[in-house]
mmCIF file as gemmi writes it, N, C-alpha and C atoms, coordinates in Angstrom:
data_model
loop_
_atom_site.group_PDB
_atom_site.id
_atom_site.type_symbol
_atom_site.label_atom_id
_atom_site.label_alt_id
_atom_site.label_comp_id
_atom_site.label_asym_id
_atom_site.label_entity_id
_atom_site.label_seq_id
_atom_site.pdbx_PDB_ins_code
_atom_site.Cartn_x
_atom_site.Cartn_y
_atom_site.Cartn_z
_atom_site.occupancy
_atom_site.B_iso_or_equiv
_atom_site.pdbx_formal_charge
_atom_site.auth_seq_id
_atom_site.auth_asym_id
_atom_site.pdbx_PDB_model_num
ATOM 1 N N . UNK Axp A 1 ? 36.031 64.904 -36.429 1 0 ? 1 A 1
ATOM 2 C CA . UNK Axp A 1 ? 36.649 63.631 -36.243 1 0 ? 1 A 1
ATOM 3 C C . UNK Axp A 1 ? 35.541 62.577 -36.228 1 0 ? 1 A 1
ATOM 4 N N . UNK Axp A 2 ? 36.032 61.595 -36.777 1 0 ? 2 A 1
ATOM 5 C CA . UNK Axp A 2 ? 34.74 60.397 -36.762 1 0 ? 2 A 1
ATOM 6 C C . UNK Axp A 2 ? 35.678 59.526 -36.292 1 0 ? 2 A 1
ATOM 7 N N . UNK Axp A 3 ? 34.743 58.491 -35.398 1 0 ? 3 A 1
ATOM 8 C CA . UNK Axp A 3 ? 35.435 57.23 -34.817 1 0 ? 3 A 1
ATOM 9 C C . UNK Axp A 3 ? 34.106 56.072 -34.96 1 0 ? 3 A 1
ATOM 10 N N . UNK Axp A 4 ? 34.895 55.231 -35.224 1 0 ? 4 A 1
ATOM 11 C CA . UNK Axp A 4 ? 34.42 54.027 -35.907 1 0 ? 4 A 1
ATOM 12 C C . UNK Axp A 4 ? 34.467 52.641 -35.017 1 0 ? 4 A 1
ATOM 13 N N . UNK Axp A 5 ? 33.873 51.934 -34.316 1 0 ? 5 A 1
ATOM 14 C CA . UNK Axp A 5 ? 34.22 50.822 -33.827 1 0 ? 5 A 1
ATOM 15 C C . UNK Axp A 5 ? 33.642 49.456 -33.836 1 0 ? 5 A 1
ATOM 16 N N . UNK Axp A 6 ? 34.351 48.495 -34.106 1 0 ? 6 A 1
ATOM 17 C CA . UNK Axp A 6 ? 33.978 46.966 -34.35 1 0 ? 6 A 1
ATOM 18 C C . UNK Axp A 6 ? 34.06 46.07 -33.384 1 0 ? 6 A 1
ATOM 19 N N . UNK Axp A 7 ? 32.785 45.281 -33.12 1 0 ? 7 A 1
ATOM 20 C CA . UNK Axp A 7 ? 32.512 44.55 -32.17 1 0 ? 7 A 1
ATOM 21 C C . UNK Axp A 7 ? 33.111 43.047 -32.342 1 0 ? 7 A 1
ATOM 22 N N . UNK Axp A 8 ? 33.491 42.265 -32.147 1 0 ? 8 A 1
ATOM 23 C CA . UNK Axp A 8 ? 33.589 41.122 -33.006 1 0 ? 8 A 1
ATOM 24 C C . UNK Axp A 8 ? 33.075 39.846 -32.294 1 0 ? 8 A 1
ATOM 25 N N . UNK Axp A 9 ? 31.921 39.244 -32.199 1 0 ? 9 A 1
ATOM 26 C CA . UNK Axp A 9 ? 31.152 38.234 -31.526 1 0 ? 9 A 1
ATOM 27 C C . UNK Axp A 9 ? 31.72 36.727 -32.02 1 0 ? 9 A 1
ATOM 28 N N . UNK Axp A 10 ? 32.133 36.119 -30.7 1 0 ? 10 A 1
ATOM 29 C CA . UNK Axp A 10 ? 32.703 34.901 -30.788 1 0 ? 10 A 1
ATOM 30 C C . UNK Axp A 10 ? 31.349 34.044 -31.934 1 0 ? 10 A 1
ATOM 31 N N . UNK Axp A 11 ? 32.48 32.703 -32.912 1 0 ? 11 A 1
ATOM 32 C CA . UNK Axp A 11 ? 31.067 32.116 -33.613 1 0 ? 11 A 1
ATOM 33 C C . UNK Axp A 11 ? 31.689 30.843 -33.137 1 0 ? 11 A 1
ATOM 34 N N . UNK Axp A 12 ? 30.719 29.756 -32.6 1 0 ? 12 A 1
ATOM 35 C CA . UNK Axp A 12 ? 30.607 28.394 -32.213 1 0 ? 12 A 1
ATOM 36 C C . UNK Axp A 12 ? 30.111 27.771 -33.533 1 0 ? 12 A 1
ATOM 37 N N . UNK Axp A 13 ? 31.007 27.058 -34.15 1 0 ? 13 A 1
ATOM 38 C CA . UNK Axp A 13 ? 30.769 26.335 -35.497 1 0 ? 13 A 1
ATOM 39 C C . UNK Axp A 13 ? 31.062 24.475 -34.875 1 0 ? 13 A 1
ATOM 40 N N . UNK Axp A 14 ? 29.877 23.931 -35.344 1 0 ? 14 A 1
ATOM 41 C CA . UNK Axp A 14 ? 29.868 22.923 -34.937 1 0 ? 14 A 1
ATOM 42 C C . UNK Axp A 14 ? 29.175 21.969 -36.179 1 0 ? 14 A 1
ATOM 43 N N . UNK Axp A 15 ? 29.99 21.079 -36.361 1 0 ? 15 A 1
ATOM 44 C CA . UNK Axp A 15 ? 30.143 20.5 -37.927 1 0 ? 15 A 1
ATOM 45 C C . UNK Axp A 15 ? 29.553 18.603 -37.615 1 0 ? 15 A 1
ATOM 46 N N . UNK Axp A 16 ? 28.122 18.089 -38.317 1 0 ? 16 A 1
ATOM 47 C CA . UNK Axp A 16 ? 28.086 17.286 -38.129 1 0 ? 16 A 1
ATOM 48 C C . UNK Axp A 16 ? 27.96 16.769 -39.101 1 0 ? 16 A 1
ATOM 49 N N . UNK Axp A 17 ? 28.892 15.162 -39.377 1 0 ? 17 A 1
ATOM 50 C CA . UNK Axp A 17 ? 28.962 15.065 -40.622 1 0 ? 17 A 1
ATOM 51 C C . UNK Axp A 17 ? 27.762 13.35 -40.258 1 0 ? 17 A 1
ATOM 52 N N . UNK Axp A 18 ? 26.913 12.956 -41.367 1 0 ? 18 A 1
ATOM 53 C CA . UNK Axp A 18 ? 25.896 12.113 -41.404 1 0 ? 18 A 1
ATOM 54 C C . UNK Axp A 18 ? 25.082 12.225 -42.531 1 0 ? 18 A 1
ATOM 55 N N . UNK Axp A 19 ? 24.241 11.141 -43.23 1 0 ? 19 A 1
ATOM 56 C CA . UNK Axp A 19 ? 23.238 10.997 -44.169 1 0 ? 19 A 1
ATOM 57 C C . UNK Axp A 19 ? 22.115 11.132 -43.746 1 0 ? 19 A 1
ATOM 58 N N . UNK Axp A 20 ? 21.379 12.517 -44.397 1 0 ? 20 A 1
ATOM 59 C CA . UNK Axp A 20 ? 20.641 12.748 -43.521 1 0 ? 20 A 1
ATOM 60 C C . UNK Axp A 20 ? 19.523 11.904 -44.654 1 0 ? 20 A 1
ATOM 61 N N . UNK Axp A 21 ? 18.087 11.259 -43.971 1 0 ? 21 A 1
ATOM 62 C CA . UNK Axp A 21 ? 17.176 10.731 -44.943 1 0 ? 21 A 1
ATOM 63 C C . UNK Axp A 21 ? 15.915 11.691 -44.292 1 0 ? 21 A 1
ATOM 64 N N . UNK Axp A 22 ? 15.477 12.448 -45.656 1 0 ? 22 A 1
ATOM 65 C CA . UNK Axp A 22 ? 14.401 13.715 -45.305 1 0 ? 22 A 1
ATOM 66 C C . UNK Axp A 22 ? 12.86 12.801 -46.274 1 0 ? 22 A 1
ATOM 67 N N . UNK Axp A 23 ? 13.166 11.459 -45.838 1 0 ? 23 A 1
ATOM 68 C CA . UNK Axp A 23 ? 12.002 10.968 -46.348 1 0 ? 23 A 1
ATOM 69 C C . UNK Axp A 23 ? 11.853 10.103 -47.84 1 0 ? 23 A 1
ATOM 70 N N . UNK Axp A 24 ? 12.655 10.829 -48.549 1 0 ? 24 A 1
ATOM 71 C CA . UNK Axp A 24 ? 12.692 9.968 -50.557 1 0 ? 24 A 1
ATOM 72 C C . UNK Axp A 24 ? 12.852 8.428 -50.156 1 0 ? 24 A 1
ATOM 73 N N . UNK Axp A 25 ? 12.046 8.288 -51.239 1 0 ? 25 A 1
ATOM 74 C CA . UNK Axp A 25 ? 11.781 6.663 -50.998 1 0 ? 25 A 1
ATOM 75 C C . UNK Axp A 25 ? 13.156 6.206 -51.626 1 0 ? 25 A 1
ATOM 76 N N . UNK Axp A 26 ? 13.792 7.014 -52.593 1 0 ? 26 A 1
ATOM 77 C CA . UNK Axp A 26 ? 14.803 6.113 -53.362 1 0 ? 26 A 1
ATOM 78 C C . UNK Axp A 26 ? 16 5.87 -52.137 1 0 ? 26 A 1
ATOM 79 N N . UNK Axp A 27 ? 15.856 7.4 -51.063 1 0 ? 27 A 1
ATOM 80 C CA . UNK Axp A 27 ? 17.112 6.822 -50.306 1 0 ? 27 A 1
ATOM 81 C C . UNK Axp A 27 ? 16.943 5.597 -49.554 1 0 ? 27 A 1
ATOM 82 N N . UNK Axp A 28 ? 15.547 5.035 -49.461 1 0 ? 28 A 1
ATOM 83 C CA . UNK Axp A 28 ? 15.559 4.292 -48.308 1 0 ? 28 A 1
ATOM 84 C C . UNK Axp A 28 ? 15.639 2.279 -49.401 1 0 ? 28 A 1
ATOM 85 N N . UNK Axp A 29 ? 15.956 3.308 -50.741 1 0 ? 29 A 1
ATOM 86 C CA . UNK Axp A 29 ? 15.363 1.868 -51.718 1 0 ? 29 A 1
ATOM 87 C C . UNK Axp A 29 ? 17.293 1.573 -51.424 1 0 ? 29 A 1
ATOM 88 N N . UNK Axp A 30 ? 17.756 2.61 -51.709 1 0 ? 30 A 1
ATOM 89 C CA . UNK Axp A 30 ? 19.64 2.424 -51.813 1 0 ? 30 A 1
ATOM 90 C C . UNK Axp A 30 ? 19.693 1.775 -50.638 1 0 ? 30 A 1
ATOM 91 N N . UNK Axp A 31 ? 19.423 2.826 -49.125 1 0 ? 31 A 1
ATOM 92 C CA . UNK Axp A 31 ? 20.348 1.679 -48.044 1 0 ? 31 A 1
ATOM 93 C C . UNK Axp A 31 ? 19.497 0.316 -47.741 1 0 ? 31 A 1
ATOM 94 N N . UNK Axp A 32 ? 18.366 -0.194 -48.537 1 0 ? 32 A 1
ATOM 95 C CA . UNK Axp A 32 ? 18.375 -1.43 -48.33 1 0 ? 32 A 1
ATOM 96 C C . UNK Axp A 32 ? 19.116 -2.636 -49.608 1 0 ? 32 A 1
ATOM 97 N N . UNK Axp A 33 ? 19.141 -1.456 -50.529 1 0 ? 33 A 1
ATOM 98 C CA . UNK Axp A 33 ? 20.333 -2.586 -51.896 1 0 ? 33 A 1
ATOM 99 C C . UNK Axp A 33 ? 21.829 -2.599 -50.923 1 0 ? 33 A 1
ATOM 100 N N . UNK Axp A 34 ? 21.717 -1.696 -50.429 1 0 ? 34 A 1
ATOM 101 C CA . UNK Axp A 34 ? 23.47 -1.449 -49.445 1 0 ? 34 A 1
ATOM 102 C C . UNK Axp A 34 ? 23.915 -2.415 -48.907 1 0 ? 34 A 1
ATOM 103 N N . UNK Axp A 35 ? 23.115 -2.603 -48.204 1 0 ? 35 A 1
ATOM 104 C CA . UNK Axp A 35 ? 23.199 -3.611 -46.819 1 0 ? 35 A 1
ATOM 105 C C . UNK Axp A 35 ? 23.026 -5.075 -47.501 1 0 ? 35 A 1
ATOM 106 N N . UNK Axp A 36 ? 21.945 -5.244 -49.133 1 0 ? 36 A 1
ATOM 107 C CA . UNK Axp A 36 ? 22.093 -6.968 -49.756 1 0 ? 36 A 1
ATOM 108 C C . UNK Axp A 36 ? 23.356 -6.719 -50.037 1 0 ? 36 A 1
ATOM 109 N N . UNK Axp A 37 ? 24.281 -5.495 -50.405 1 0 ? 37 A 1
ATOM 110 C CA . UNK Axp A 37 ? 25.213 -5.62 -51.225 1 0 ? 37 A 1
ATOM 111 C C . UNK Axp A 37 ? 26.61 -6.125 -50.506 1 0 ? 37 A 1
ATOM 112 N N . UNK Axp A 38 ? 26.539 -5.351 -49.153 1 0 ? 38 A 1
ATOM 113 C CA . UNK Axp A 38 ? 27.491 -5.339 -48.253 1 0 ? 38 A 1
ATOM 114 C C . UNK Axp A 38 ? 27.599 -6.875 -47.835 1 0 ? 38 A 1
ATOM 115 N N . UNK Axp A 39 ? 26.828 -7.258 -47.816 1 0 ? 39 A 1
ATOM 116 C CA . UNK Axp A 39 ? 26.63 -9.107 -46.871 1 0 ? 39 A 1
ATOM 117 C C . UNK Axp A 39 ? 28.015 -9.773 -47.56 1 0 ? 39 A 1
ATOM 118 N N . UNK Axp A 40 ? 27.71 -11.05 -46.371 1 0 ? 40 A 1
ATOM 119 C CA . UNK Axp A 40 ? 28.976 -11.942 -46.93 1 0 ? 40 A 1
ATOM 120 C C . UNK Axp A 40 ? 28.365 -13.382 -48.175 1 0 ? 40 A 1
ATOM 121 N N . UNK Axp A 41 ? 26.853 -12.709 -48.204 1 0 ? 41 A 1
ATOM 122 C CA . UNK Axp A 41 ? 26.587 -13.294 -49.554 1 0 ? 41 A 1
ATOM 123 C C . UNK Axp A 41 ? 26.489 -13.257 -50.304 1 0 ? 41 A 1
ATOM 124 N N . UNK Axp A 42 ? 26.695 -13.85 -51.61 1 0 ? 42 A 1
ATOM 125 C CA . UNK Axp A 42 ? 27.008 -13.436 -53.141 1 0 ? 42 A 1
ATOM 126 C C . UNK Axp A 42 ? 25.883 -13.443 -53.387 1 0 ? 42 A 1
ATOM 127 N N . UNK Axp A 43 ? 25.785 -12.207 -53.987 1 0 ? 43 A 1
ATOM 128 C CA . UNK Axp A 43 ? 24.782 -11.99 -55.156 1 0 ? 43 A 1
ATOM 129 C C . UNK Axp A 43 ? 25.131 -10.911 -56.071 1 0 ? 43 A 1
ATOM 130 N N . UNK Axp A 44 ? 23.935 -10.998 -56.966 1 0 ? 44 A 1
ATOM 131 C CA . UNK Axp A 44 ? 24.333 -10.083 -58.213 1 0 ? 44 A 1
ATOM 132 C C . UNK Axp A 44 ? 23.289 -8.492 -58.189 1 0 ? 44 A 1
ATOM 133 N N . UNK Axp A 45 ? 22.958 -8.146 -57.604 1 0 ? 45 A 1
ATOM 134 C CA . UNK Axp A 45 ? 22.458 -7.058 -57.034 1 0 ? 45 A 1
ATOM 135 C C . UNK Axp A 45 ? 23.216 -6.35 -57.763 1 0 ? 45 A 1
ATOM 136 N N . UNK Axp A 46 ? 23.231 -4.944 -58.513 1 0 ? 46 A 1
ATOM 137 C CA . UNK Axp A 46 ? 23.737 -3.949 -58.76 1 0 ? 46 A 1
ATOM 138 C C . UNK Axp A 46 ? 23.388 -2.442 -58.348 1 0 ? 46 A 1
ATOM 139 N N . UNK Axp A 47 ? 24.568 -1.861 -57.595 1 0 ? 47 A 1
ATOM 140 C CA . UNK Axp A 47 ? 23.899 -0.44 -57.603 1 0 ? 47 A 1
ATOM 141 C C . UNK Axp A 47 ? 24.389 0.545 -58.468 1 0 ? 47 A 1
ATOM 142 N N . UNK Axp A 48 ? 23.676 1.304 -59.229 1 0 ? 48 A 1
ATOM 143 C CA . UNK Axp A 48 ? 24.226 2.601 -60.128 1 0 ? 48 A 1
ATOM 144 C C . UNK Axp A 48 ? 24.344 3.458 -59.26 1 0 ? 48 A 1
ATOM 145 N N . UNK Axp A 49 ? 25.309 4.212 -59.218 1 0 ? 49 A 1
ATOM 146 C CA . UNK Axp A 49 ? 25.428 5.591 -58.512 1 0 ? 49 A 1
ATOM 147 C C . UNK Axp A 49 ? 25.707 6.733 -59.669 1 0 ? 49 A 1
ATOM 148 N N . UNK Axp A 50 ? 24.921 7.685 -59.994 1 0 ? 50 A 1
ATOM 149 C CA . UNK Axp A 50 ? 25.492 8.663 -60.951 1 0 ? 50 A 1
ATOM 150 C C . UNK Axp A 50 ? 25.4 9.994 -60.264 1 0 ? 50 A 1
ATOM 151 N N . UNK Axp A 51 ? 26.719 10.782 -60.302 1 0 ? 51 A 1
ATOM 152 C CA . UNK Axp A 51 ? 26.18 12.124 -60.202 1 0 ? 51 A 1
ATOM 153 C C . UNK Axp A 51 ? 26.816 13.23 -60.795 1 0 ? 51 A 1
ATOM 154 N N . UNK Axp A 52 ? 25.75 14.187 -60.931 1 0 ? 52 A 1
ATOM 155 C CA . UNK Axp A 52 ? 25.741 15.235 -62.024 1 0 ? 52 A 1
ATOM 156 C C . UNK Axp A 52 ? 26.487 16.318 -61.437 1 0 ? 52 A 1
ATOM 157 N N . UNK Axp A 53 ? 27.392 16.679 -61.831 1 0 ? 53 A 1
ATOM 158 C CA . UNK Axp A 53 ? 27.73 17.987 -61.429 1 0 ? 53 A 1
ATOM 159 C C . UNK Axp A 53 ? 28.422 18.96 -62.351 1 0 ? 53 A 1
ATOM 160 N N . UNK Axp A 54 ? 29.289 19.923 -61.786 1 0 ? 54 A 1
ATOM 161 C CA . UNK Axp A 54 ? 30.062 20.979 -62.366 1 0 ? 54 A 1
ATOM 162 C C . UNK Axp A 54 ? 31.8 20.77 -61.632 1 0 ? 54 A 1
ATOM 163 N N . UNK Axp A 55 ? 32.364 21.429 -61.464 1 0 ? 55 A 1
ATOM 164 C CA . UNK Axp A 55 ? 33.431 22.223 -61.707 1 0 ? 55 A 1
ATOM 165 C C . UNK Axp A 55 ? 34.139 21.153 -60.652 1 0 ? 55 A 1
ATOM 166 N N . UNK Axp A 56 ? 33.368 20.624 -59.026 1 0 ? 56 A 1
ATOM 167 C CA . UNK Axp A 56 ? 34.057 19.297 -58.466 1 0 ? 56 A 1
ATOM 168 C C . UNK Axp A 56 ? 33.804 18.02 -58.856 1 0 ? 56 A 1
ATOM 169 N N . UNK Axp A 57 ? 32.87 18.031 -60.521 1 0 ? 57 A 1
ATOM 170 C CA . UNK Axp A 57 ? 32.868 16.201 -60.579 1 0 ? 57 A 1
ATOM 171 C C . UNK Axp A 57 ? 33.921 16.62 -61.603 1 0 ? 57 A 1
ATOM 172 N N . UNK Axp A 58 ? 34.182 17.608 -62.54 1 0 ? 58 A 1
ATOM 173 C CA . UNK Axp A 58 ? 35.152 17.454 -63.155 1 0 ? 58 A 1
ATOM 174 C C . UNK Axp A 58 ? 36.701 17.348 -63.174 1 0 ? 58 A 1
ATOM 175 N N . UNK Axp A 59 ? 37.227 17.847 -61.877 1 0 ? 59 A 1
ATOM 176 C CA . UNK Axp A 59 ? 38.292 18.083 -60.83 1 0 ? 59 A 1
ATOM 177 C C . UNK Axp A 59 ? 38.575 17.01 -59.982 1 0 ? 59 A 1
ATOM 178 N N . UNK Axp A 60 ? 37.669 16.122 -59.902 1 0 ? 60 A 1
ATOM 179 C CA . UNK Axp A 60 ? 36.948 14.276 -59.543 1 0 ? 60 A 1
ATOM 180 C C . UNK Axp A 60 ? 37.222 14.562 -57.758 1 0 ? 60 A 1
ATOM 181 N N . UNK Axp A 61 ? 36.738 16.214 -57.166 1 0 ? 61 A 1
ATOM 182 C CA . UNK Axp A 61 ? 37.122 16.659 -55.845 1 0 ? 61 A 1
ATOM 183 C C . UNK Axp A 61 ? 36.011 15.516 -54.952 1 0 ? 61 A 1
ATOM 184 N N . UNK Axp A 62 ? 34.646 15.837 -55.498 1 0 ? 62 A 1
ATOM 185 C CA . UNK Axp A 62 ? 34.059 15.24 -54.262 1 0 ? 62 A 1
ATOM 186 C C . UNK Axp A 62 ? 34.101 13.654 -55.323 1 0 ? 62 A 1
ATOM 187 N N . UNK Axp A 63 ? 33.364 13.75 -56.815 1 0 ? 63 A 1
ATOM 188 C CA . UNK Axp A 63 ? 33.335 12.214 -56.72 1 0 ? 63 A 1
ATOM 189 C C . UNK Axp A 63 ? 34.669 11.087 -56.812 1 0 ? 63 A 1
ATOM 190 N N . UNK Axp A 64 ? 35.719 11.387 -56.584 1 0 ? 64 A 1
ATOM 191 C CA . UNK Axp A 64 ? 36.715 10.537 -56.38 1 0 ? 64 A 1
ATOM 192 C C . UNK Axp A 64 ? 36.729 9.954 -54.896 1 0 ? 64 A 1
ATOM 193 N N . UNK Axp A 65 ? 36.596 10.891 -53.653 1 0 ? 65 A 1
ATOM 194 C CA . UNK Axp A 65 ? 36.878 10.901 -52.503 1 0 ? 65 A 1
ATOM 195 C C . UNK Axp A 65 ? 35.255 9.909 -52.462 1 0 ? 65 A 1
ATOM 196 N N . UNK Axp A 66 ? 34.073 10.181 -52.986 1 0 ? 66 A 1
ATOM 197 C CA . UNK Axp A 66 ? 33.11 9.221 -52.569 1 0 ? 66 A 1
ATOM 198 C C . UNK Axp A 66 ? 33.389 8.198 -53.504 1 0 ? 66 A 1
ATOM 199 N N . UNK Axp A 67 ? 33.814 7.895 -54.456 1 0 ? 67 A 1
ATOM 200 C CA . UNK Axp A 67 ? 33.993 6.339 -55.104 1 0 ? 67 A 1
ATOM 201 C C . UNK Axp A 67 ? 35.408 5.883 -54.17 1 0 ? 67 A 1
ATOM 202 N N . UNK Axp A 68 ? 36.512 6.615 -53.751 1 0 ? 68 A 1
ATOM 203 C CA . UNK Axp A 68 ? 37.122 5.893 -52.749 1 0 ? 68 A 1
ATOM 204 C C . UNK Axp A 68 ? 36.722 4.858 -51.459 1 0 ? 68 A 1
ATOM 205 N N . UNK Axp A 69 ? 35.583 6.007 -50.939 1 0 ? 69 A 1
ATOM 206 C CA . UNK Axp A 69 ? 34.975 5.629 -49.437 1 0 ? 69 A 1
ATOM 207 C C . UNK Axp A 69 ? 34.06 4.539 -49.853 1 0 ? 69 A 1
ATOM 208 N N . UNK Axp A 70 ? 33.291 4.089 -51.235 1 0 ? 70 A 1
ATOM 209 C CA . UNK Axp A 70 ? 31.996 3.197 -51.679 1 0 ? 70 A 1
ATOM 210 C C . UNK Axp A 70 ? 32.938 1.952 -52.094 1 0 ? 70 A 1
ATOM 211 N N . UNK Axp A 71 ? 34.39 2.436 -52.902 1 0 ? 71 A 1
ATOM 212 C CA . UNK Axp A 71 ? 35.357 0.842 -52.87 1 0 ? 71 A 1
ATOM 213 C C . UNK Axp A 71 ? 35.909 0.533 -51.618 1 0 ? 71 A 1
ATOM 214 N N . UNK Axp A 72 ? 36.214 1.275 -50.992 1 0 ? 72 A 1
ATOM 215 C CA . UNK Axp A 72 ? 36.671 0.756 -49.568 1 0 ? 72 A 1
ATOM 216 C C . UNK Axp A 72 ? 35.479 -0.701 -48.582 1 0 ? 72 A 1
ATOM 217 N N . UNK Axp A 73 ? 34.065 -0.238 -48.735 1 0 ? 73 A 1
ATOM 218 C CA . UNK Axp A 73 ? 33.34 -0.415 -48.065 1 0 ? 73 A 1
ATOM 219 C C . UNK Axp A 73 ? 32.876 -1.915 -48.984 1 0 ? 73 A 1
ATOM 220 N N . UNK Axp A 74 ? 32.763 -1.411 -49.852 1 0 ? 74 A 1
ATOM 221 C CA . UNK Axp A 74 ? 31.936 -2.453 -50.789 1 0 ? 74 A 1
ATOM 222 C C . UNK Axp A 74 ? 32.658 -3.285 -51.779 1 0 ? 74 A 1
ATOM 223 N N . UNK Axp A 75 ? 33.935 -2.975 -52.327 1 0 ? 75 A 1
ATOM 224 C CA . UNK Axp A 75 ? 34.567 -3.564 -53.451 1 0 ? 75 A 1
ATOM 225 C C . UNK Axp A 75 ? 34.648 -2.381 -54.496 1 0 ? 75 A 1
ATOM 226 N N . UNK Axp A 76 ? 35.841 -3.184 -55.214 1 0 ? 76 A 1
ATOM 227 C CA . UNK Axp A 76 ? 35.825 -2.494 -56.434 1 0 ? 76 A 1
ATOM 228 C C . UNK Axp A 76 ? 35.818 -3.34 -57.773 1 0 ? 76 A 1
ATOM 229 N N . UNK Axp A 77 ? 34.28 -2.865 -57.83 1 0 ? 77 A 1
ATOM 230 C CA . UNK Axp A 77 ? 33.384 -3.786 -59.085 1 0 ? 77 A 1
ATOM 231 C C . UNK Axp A 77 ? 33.262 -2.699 -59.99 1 0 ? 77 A 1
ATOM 232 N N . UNK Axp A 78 ? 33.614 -1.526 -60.305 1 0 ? 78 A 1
ATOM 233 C CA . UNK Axp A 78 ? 32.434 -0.278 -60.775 1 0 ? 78 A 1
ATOM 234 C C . UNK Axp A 78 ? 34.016 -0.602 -62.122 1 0 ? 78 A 1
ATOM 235 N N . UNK Axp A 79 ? 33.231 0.638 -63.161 1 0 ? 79 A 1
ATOM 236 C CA . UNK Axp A 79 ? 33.725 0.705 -64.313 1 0 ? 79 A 1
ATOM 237 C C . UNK Axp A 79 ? 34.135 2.131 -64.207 1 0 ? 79 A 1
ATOM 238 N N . UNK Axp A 80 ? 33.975 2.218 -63.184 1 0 ? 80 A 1
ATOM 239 C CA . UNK Axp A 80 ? 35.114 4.024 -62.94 1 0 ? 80 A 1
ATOM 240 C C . UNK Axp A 80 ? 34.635 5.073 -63.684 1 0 ? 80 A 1
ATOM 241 N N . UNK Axp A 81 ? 35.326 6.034 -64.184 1 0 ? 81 A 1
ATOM 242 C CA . UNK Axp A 81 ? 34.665 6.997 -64.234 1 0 ? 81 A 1
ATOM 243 C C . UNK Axp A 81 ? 34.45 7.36 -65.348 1 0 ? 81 A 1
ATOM 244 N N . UNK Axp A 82 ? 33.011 7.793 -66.064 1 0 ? 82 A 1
ATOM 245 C CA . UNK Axp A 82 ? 32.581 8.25 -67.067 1 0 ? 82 A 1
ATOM 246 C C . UNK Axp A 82 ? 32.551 9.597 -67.454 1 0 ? 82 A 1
ATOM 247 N N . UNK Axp A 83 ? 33.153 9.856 -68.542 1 0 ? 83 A 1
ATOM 248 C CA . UNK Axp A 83 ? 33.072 11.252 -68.787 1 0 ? 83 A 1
ATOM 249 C C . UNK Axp A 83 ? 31.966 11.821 -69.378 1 0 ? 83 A 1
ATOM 250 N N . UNK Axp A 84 ? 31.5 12.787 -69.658 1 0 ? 84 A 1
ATOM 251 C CA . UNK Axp A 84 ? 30.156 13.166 -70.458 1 0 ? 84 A 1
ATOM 252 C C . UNK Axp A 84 ? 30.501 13.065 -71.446 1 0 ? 84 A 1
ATOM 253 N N . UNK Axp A 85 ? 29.82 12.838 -72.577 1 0 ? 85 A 1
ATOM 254 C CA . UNK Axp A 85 ? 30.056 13.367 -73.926 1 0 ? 85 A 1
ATOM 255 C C . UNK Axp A 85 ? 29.151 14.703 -74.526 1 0 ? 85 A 1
């Protein structure tokens, strides 16, 4: 006879959601275009946002939900979404 037994150890999952900046100069070049962009003064500042992906930019999973949250915040100035060719 064989006997077999499974332990099963509680898991504490703890989820923090934030931008993390690990130093790149470009992130720190964006949140200061952010913040000219965000103001209640006009200007013509432009930011490009592009990103490359697979199987969720094509499904528009994550980049729809972040061009939602970037028009919410900022306007909707952008030319939406580009497909590859």
């Amino acid at each position: 006879m064989i006997t077999v037994g499974c332990n099963v150890a509680e898991s504490k999952t703890t989820t923090v959601s934030a931008i993390v900046d690990f130093g790149d100069l470009n992130v720190k070049r964006f949140c200061k275009t952010s913040k000219i962009v965000s103001g209640k003064k006009r200007t013509n500042q432009v930011v490009n946002i592009t990103q490359f992906g697979d199987l969720h930019s094509a499904a528009d999973f994550f980049t729809g939900e972040f061009r939602k949250l970037m028009q919410r915040k900022y306007g909707n100035a952008s030319i939406g979404w580009v497909t590859r060719l």
